[in-house]
N, C-alpha and C positions, 0 to 999 in steps of 0.2 A: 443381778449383774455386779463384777467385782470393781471395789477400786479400780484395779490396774486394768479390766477393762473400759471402765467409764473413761478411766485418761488415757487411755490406747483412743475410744472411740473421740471423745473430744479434740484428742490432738487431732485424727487423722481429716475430721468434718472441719476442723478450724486451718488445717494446710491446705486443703481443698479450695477455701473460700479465699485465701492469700493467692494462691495460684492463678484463682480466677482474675484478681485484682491486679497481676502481677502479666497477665496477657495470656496466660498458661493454662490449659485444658483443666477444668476443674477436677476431673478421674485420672488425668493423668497426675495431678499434684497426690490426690488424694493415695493412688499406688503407691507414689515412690513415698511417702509416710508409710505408708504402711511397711513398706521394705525394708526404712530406714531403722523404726519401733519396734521391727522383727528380731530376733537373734539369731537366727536360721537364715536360710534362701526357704522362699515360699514357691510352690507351683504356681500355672496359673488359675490351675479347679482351684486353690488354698485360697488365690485373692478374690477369687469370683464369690467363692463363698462369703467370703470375711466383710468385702464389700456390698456382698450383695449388686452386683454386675456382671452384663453379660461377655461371656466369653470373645465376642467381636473388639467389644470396647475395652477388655484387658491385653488383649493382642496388640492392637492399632495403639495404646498408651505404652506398654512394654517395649513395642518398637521405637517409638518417639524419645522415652527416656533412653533406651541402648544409644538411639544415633547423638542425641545431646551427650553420652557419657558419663552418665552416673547413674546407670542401672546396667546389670552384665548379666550374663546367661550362666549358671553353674551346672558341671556337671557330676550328680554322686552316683559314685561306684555301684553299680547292682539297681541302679534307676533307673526306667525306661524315660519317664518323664521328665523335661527340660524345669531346673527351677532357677527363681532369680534373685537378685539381691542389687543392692545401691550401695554406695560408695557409704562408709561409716564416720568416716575423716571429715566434722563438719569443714576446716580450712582449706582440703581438697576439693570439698564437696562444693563450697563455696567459688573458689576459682576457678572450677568447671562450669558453673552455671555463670559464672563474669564473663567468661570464655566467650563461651556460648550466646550470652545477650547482646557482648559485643559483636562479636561476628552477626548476628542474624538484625541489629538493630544499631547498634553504634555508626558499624563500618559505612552500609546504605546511607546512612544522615550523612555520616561526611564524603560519600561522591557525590550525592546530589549538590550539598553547600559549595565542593570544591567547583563544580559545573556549573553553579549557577553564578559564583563570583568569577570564572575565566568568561563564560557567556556575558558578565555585564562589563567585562573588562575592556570586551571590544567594543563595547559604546563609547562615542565621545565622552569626554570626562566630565561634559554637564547633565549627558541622558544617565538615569539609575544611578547618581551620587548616593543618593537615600538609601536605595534599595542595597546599593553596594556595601554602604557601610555596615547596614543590618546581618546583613547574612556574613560577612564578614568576622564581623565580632562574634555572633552565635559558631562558625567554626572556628576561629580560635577560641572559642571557649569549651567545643567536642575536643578538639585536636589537644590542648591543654589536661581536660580529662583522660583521653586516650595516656598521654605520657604519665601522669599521676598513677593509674591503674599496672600500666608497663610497667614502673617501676616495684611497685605494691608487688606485680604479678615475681618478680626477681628475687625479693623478701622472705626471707622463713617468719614462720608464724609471729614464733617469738619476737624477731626484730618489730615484726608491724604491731605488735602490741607496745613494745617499749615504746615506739615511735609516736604511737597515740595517746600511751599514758604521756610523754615530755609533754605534746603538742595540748594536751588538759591541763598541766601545771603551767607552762604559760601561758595559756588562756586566763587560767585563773590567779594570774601572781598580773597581769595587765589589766584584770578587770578589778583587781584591790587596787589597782592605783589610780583609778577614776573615782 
């Protein structure tokens, strides 16, 4: 086996297991590596092969990454065969998958918190004080990230890097002065 397949195959077993950690289909993580490591659009016989999986489980992931949006279908001239590829643009690629975790996980957390602070709000003001305050705070603190992210989302790359390198220099010009 070559280098560049030991870190082909390293990479793709080691995005796989992030994926898993990250709530995401372990073969679905592991595809879209592979897609990404790709230089080409690959079939799906190409990934079945490469991973070593079955044709059910390359379909059913292939679809999941098209509907998240960063895996796409190609079509080449004189090919019977559909093949596919993922977004290359790690900063797009990026705020597809932000997109995406907020909508499928952000958004739920805050109708539930927002439901569950108008439901305690019709209690007299001494029933659910506690409860109220808690869940309170935790969505202003979603709702707070939600606008953090928006704005992030508004950003070309470049500004959110300047942005990050200021916000490390004064980090680190206030922690010299402790």
């Amino acid at each position: 086996m070559s280098t560049i397949d030991r870190v082909k195959e390293n990479f793709i077993l080691h995005w796989g297991e992030m994926g898993s950690l990250w709530g995401i289909n372990r073969t679905m993580a592991q595809i879209h590596a592979l897609l990404f490591i790709s230089d080409g659009p690959l079939s799906a016989n190409e990934i079945m092969d490469e991973l070593q999986i079955s044709r059910g489980n390359v379909s059913m992931a292939l679809r999941e990454l098209i509907a998240w949006g960063i895996a796409s279908r190609v079509h080449i001239k004189g090919e019977r065969r559909e093949y596919y590829t993922t977004e290359k643009d790690v900063w797009t690629m990026f705020r597809i998958i932000a997109r995406e975790r907020k909508k499928r996980e952000v958004d739920p957390t805050i109708s539930v918190l927002r439901d569950s602070v108008n439901k305690l709000n019709e209690l007299p003001n001494v029933d659910g004080q506690y409860e109220r305050q808690q869940i309170q705070s935790l969505l202003d603190f979603f709702e707070t990230g939600v606008q953090v992210y928006e704005e992030l989302e508004r950003q070309n790359p470049n500004s959110v890097l300047k942005l990050l390198g200021t916000a490390l220099k004064v980090k680190r010009s206030l922690s010299l002065g402790n």
